[in-house]
C-alpha positions in Angstrom: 14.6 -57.8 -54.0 15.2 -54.8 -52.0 18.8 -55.9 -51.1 19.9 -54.8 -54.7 18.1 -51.6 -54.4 20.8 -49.1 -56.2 18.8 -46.7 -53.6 20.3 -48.7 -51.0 24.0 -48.9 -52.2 24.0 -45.1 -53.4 22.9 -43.5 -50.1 23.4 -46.1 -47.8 26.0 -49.0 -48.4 28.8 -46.7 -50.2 28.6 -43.9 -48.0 28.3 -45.6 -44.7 31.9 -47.7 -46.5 33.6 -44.3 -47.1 33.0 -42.4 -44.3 34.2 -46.0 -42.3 37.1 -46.3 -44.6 38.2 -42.2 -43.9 37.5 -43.2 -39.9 40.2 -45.8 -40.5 42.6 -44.2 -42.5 42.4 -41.3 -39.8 42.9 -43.6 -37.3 45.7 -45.7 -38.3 47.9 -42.8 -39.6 47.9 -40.7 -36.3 48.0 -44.4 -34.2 51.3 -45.2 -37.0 53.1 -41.4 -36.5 52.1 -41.6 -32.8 53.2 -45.1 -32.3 56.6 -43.8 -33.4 57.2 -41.0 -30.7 58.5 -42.2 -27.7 56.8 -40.7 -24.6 59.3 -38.7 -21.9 58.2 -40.2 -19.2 59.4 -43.9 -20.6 56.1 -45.2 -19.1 54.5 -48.2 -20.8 51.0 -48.4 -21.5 50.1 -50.3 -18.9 52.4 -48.3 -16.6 50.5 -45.3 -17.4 47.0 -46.9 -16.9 48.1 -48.9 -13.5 49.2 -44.9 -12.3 46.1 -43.8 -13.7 43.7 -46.6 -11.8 46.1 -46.4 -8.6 45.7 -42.8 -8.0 41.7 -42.9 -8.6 41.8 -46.2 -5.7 41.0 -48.3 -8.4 44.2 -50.9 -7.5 42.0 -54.2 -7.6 41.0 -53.4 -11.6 43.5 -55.5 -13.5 45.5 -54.5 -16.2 46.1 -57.5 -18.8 47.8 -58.2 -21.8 45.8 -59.4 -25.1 46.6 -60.2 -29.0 45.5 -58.3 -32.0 46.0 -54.9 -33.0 44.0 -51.4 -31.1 42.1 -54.1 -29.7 42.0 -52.6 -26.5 38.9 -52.6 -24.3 37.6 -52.1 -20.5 35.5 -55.5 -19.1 32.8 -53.7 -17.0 31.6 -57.1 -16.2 34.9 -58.5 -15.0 36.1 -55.0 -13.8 39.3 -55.4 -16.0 41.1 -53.5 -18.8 42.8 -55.4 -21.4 45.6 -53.7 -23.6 46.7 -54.7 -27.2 50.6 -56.2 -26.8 51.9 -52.7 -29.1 49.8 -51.1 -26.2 51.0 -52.8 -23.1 54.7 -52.5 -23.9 54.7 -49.7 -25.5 57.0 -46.8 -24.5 54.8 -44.3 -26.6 52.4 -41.6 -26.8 49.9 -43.5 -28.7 50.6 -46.3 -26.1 49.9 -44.4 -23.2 47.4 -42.3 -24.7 45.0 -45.5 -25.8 45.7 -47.1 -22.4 44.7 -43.7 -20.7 41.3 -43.8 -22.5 40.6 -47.2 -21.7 41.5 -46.0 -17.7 39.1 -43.6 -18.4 36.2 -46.3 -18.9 36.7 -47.8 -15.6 36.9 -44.1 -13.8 33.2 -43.8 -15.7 32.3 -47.2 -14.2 33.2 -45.9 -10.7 31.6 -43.0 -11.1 28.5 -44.6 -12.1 27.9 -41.9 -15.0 25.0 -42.4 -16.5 25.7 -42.7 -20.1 28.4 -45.4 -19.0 25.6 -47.6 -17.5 22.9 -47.3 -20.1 25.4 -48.6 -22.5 26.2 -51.7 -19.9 22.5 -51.8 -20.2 22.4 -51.6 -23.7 24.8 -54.4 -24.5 22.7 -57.8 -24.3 20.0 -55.9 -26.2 22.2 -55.1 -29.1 24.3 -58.4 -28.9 20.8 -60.0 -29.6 19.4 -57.4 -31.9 22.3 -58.2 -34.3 22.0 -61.5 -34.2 18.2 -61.9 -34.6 18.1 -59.5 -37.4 20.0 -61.7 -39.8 17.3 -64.5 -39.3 14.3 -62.4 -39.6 15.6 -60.8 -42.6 16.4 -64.4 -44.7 12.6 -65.5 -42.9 11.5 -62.3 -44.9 13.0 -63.1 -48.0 12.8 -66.8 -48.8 9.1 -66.6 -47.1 8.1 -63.5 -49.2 7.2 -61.6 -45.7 9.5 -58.8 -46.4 6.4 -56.1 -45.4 5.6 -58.8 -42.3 8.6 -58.3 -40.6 9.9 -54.9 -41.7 8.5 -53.2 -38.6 11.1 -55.7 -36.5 13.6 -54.8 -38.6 13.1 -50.9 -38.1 13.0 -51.8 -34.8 16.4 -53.6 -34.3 17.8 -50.6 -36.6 16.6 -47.9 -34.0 17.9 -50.6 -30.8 21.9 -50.2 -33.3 21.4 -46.7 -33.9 20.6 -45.7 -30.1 23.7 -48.0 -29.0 25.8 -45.6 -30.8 24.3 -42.5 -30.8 25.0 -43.4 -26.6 28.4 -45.0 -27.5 29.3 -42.0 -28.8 29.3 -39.1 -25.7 30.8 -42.5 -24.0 34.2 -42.6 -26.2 34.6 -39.0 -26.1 34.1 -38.6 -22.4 36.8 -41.6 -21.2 38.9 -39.4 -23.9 38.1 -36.3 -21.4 38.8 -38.1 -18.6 42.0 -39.7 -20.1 43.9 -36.7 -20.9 42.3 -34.7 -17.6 44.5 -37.3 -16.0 47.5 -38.1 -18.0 48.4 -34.2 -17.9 47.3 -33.6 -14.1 49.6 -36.9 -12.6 52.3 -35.5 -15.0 52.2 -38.8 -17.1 52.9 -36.9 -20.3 54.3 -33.7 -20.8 52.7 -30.3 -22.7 54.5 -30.5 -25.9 52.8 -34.3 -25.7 49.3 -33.2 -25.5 48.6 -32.5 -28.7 49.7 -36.2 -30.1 47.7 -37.6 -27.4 44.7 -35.8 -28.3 44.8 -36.7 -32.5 45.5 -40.4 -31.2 42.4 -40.4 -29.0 40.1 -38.0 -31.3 41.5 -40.1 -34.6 39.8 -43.3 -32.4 36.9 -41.6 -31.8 36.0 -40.6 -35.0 35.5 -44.8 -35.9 32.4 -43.9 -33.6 31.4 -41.1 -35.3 31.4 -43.4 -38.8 29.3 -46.1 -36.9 27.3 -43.8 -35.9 26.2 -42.4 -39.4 26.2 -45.4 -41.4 23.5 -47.0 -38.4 21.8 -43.7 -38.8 21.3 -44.0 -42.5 20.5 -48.0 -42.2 17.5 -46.7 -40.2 16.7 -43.8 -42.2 16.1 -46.3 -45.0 14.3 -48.9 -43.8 12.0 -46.0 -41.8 11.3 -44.8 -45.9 10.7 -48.7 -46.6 8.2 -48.9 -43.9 6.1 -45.5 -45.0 6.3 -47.1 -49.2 5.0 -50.4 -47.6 1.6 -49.0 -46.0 1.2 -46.9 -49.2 
């Protein structure tokens, strides 16, 4: 069966893993050093982000406390940002830095830019992509229509690759935005900028490693399709 295709693991599976595995490893050691450096204007996280919402006259977006680690995120549909405990508290310039970005989401969602809201758009689509392709895939196999529904399963492939590939200029522009503001309300100083910025491009590099590895899924299921009409 084509899930044991050493096609598949070589130029698919094990790089998509790597890359991931580098994106996290880059991630967690500038998050760790960063998370270490206290930031000199003894702002928390959530200090930082409330300045950074206040002074765009964004005072009725929430700023809340949540478990888990960098699990940080900005709720278009409930208008609210939501900061990791290490995040909320912290004194830091990873602290600050990460709260900053996810700031910079809502100042997107005010802004209406347009890459913001075709994600917003994209969401449902992808939430059910994901979830439907796991059923048509077993349907495929235990049914022997593999060929049947392999044109569904390019297509969910091309609806993942298209929420990154927009996910993508996303991320990096709340980054933009983030350190645009952190450095222009005086939030962090100049000798600070350049742990901010390795925190925040360290993130977005997880993005870059989603990115690929959707990019290669649908490469290979694209070659699948063109064997199958052969």
């Amino acid at each position: 069966m084509f899930y044991f295709d050493p096609y598949y693991l070589l130029f698919v599976a094990l790089p998509g893993l790597l890359i991931g595995v580098w994106a996290q490893m880059k991630l967690s050691h500038a998050y760790g050093k960063y998370s270490q450096v206290p930031v000199d204007s003894g702002l928390t996280g959530a200090e930082a982000a409330r300045e950074v919402l206040d002074r765009a006259g964004l005072g009725d977006v929430p700023v809340a406390e949540i478990p888990g680690h960098l699990s940080d995120h900005y709720d278009p549909a409930k208008r609210a940002l939501f900061l990791s405990s290490d995040n909320f508290h912290g004194q830091t310039v990873a602290a600050v830095g990460v709260a900053a970005h996810e700031a910079g989401h809502a100042l997107q969602h005010q802004a209406a830019y347009g890459l913001f809201n075709l994600r917003m758009t994209l969401v449902p689509v992808t939430q059910f992509a994901s979830m439907a392709y796991m059923g048509i895939f077993f349907v495929g196999i235990l049914f022997g229509l593999f060929k049947v529904v392999l044109p569904i399963v390019v297509g969910v492939f091309a609806i993942l690759t298209l929420f990154q590939l927009v996910t993508l200029p996303v991320e990096y522009d709340a980054s933009r935005r983030a350190k645009e503001q952190l450095f222009r309300l005086g939030l962090v100083h100049e000798h600070e900028r350049a742990g901010v910025s390795k925190v925040l491009d360290a993130a977005a590099l997880t993005y870059v490693a989603a990115l690929v590895s959707a990019v290669l899924q649908l490469l290979y299921f694209l070659t699948l399709a063109r064997g199958s009409r052969n």
